[in-house]
C-alpha positions, 0 to 999 in steps of 0.5 A: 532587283535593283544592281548598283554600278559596283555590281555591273562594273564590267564583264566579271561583274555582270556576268555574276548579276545574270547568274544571281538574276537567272537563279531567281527566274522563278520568283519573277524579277524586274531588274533595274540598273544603275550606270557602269562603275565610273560612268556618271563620273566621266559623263560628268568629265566631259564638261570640265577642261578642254574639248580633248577631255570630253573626248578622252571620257567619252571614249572611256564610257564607249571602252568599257562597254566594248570591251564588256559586250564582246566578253558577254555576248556573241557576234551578233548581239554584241554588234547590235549594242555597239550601235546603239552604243554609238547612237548613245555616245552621239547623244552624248557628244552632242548635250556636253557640247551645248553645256560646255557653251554655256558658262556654268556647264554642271548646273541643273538644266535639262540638258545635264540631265539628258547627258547624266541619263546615258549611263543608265540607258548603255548599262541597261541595254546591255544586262538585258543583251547579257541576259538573252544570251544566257537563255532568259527572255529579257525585255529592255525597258526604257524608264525614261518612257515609265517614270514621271516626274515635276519639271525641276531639273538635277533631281526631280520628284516623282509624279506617283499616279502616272508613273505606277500607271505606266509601269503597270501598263508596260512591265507588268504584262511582261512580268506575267508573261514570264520575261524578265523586264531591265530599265535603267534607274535614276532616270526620268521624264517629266509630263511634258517628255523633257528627260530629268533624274531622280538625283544621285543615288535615284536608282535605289527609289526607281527600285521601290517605286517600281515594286511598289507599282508593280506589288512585288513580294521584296525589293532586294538592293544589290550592292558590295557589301553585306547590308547595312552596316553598324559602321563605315567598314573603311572606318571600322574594321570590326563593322558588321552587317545588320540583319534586320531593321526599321524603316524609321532606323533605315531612313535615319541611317540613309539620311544622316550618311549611311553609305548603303542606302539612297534616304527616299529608298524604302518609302514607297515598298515598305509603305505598301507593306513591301520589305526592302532587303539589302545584298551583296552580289560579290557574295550573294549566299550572305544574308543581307540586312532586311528592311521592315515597316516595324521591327521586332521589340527587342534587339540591340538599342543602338544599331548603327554609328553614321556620318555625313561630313563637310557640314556648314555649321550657321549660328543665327542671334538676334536679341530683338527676337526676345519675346517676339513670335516668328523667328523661327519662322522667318529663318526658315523662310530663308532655308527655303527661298533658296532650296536648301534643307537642313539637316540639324537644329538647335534653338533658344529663344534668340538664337538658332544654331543650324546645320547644311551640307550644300554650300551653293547658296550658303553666301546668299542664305547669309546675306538675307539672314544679316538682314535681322540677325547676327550670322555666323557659319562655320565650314569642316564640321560634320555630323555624327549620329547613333541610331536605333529604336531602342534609344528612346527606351533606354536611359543613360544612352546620352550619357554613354555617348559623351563618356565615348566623346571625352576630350572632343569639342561637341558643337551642337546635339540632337536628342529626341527629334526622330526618337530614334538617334543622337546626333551632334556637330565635332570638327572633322579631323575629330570624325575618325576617332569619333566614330570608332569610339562610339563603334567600341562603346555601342558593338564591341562591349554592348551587352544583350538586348533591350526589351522594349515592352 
């Protein structure tokens, strides 16, 4: 059971994920948290503006922690959280002050990583305070001691092997037992002890490495909605909730900018055969949206309209390519020097149109790219995708979606790669109207089920 920052805010909210917890006792759950609300965003704070601001956020984190331990536990408990609190704000202190040293204080390093991991270690101290006082035997786990990773700073990848080891060896006796096992998620260290994060977002694939591990019968992602949605709810208020999908639907909508789910989430569970099911704890009778490897043949042929914005649109030309092999070959060599994944692509045989969404090495990925082509890039784009298994069933889907897009400048489009969605580039301000034509076209006058057989 994995609990977002949304779902362990404050007293209210975590108060509500102990009794979610405690109605499901029997079922044996491991917890994994992520931070309390805003406070990744304020440990970040700290390294921007003066010395006074770093104090300011840090005594926010320390604030909304008290405040929730003395609601949810009693006396004695709530004085032992508040010194390991403090131990952890001193930490804390001490990490932002040697990043504000340096001149690039947010850049990856170890140190930002240890400073980012201190949310995870105060809210997972607490749930398991919460949870003890309520009568459940509740083990605080520190994850940084179970998963493994390489050494690479701002967003590691799991060493598998050492990591199920070690969650096999220490949460699963407990779990036997009959505790209730509650880590942090998002955190880590590498195999030298030196702490690393699984990046934003990481707690959700704590959460399947952890069930995968330990062969759990579900992984439920608590949020605060009602699953996965067919669109972004602030965008479309007639989105509704999912109540099954793929894992090849789910991954296409998580990677292209569904807001529900980390992209890594639901690879190692549902590659174990472990379903993924998506919740709410602000409504926790909803049904949610269950992830499986392979959904059943017949349902709605698009599933979801997604976005990702800020997108950098790169053209690349080079006619000195014509009739030469390793153009493709060398352009992502480039993408790839630099660490930068892209996301869409579309080629001719002299030329190449790509798109990114991190702009931090965009000016040098130029720079080599000049040196044998023509480059141009082109920043207020954004993708906009239609997801579902039945796309690759059913004619005339493309059709349907430029109807949906008259009068909009399409940019680049994507059909076939996955199979499973249409994606293509529009400028931003058209992203709004886009979406919620697309929603109107697909959900509010989609007719019955396709068969796929």
């Amino acid at each position: 059971m994995k609990f977002g920052g949304t779902s362990v805010a404050g007293p209210d909210a975590i108060d509500r994920v102990c009794r979610i917890i405690g109605a499901r006792a029997a079922r044996r759950p491991v917890v994994i948290v992520s931070a309390m609300g805003k406070t990744t965003d304020l440990l970040l704070a700290c390294l921007a503006g003066p010395t006074s601001a770093c104090r300011t956020a840090l005594a926010s984190v320390r604030d909304c922690a008290a405040k929730a331990a003395e609601a949810l536990l009693g006396e004695r408990a709530a004085g032992d959280f508040l010194s390991s609190l403090d131990r952890i704000l001193r930490d804390a202190t001490e990490l932002a002050e040697r990043l504000r040293s340096r001149g690039r204080p947010q850049a990856p390093c170890t140190d930002l990583d240890a400073l980012l991991a201190c949310g995870e270690r105060i809210s997972s101290r607490l749930v398991a305070a919460a949870l003890q006082r309520r009568g459940l035997d509740a083990a605080h786990l520190d994850a940084r001691e179970l998963f493994v990773t390489e050494s690479r700073p701002g967003g590691a990848a799991v060493d598998i092997e050492p990591t199920r080891g070690r969650l096999r060896e220490v949460a699963l006796p407990l779990v036997e037992s009959g505790r209730v096992p509650v880590m942090g998620g998002f955190i880590a260290r590498d195999s030298t002890g030196a702490p690393t994060t699984l990046g934003r977002g990481g707690s959700d694939y704590s959460a399947s490495l952890a069930g995968a591990a330990l062969g759990a019968q579900e992984v439920q992602i608590w949020t605060d909605v009602d699953g996965v949605m067919t669109a972004d709810p602030s965008l479309v208020a007639s989105a509704r909730s999912l109540p099954l999908l793929s894992m090849r639907e789910a991954s296409e909508l998580a990677y292209f900018g569904g807001r529900v789910l980390h992209p890594a989430t639901m690879l190692p569970a549902v590659r174990d055969g472990i379903p993924v099911r998506v919740l709410n704890s602000m409504r926790p009778e909803a049904r949610g949206t269950l992830i499986v490897k392979d959904a059943p043949d017949s349902g709605p042929v698009v599933k979801a309209v997604v976005y990702k914005e800020s997108i950098i649109l790169i053209d690349i030309h080079s006619t000195r390519m014509l009739m030469a092999h390793g153009f493709l070959a060398r352009i992502f060599d480039v993408f790839d020097r630099h660490e930068t994944p892209v996301d869409m692509v579309s080629t001719s045989e002299v030329s190449v149109s790509l798109t990114v969404d991190r702009p931090e090495a965009v000016n040098a990925i130029l720079a080599d790219l000049q040196s044998f082509a023509q480059v141009q890039a082109t920043t207020g784009k954004a993708i906009v995708c239609v997801v579902g298994e039945g796309i690759r069933y059913t004619p005339g889907i493309a059709a349907r979606v430029f109807q949906a897009l008259r009068g909009v400048r399409v940019r680049m489009i994507s059909l076939g790669a996955s199979r499973v969605n249409v994606g293509f580039v529009v400028d931003e301000h058209h992203l709004k109207g886009c979406v919620r034509s697309l929603h109107s076209t697909f959900f509010e006058r989609e007719g019955p089920g396709v068969s796929r057989g």
